[in-house]
C-alpha positions in Angstrom: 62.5 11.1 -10.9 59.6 13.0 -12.2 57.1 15.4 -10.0 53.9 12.7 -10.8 56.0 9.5 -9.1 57.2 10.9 -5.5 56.1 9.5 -2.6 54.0 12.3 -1.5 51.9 12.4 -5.4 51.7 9.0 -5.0 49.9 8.8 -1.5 47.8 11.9 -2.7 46.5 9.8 -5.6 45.9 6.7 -3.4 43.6 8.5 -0.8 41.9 10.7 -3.4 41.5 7.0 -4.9 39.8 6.0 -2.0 38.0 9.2 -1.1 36.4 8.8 -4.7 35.5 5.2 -4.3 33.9 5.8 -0.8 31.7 8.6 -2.2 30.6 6.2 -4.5 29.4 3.2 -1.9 28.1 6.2 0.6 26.3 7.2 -3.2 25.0 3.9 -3.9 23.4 3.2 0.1 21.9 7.0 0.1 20.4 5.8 -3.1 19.4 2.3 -1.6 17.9 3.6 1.4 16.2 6.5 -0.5 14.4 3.2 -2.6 13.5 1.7 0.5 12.2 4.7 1.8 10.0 5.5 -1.1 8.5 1.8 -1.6 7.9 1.9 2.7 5.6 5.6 2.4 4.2 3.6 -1.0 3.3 0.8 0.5 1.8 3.0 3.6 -0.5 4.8 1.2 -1.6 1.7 -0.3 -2.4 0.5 2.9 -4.3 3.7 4.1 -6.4 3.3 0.8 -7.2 -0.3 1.0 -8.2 0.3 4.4 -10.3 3.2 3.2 -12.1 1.2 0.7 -12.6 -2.0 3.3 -14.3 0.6 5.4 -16.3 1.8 2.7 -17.6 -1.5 1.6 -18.3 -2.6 5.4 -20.6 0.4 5.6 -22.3 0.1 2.3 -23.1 -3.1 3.3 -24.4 -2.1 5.9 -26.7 0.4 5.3 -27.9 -2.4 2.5 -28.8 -4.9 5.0 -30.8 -1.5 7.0 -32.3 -0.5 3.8 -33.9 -4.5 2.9 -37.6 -4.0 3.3 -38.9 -6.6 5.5 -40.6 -9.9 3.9 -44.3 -8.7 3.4 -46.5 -11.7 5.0 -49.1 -13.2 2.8 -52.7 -13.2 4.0 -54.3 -16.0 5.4 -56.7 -17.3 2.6 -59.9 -18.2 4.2 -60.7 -22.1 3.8 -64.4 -22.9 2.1 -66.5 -24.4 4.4 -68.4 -25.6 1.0 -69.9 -25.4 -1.5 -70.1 -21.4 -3.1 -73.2 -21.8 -4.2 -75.2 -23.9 -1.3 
């Protein structure tokens, strides 16, 4: 029997196997829930700008409607009671 195949070597290599392989999932969900966190705080800026820019355009609109001058009113013409000339 060589050193490589005993019992012991060979329960090493299984849970070093393992070890390995569930560094790797615990890799792949730390990378997963780093993604998620990333497009969440995205997605919260986004918001915090469209919400910025709503507010923005709610008050320029505003001040617009403040800013309209009001209708000027025509004068009453006076009627002719006749002839200019009479």
């Amino acid at each position: 029997m060589s050193s490589d195949e005993t019992p012991a070597v060979k329960a090493a290599q299984t849970y070093f196997r393992n070890t390995e392989i569930r560094a790797e999932k615990g890799t792949a969900m730390t990378m997963i829930a780093t993604a998620a966190d990333a497009t969440q705080a995205k997605n919260e800026r986004l918001r915090a700008a469209r919400l910025a820019r709503d507010e923005t355009e709610r008050l320029a609109s505003e001040e617009a409607e403040k800013a309209k001058p009001a209708p000027k009113r025509r004068k009453a013409v006076p009627k002719d009671k006749g002839p200019a000339g009479a």
